[in-house]
C-alpha positions in Angstrom: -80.1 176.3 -74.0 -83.9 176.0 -74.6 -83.7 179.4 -75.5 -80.9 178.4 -78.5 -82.9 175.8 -79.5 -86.4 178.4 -80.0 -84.2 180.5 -81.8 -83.1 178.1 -84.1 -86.8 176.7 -84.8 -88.0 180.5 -85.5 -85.1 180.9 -88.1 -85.9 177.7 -89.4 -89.6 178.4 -89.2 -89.6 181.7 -91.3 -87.4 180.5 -94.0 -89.1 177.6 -94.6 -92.5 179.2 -94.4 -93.6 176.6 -91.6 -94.7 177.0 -88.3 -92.8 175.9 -85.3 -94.9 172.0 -84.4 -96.7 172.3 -81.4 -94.3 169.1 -80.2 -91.2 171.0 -80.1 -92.7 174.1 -78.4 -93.9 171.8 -75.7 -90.3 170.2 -75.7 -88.2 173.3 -75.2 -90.1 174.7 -72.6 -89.7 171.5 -70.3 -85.8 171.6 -70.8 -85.3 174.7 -68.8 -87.3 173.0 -66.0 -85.7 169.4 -66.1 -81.6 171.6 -66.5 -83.0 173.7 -63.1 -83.7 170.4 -61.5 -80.4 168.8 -62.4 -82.2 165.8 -64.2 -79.9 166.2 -67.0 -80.8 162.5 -68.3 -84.0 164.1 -68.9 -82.5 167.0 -70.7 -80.1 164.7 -72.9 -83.4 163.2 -73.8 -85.1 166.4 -75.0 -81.9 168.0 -76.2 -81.5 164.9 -78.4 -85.4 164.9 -79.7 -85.1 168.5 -80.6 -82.0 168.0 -82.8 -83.6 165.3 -84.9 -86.7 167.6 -84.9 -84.6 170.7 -86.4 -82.5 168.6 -89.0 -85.6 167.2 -90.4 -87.7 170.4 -89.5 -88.4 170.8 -93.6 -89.2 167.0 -94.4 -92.7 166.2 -94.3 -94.5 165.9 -91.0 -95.3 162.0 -92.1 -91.5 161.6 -91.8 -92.0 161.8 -87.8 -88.9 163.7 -86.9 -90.9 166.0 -85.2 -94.0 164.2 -84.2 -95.3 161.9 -81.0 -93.3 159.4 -81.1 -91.8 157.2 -78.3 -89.0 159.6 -78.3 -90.7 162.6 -77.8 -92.8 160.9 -74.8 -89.7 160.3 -73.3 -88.8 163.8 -74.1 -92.0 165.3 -72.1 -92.0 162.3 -69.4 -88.9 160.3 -69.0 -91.3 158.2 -66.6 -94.1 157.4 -68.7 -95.4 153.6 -69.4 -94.2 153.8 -72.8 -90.8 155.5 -72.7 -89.8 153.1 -69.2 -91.1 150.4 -71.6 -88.5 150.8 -73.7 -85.4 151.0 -71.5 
């Protein structure tokens, strides 16, 4: 899946003549680990922060879609202050 997910960025990426954020890199690399530990809730998280990254990936970075928001702490840690905070 993560793998999917890279792909589409790169395609994306080279098109648009943008690099890949730094955000979503960090992203897709945590969702192989969270699928191998069956936290899927975790995955559903990072799986639904990378779709809203790629559908916006050529908006301007201002419009957040790919940025540190609360969503994509919960992405990287499901069980930080901020994303439990929210629940």
């Amino acid at each position: 899946m993560s793998q999917a997910f890279y792909g589409h960025a790169k395609s994306l990426a080279r098109r648009t003549k943008q690099s890949i954020p730094r955000e979503f890199i960090r992203v897709v690399t945590n969702l192989d680990e969270f699928c191998g530990e069956e936290d899927f809730e975790k995955a559903r998280i990072s799986i639904d922060w990378m779709d809203t990254c790629l559908k916006n990936f050529t908006k301007d970075y201002e419009s957040g879609a790919c940025s540190r928001s609360k969503s994509y702490f919960c992405a990287i840690d499901p069980a930080s202050d901020g994303c439990l905070a929210s629940q």
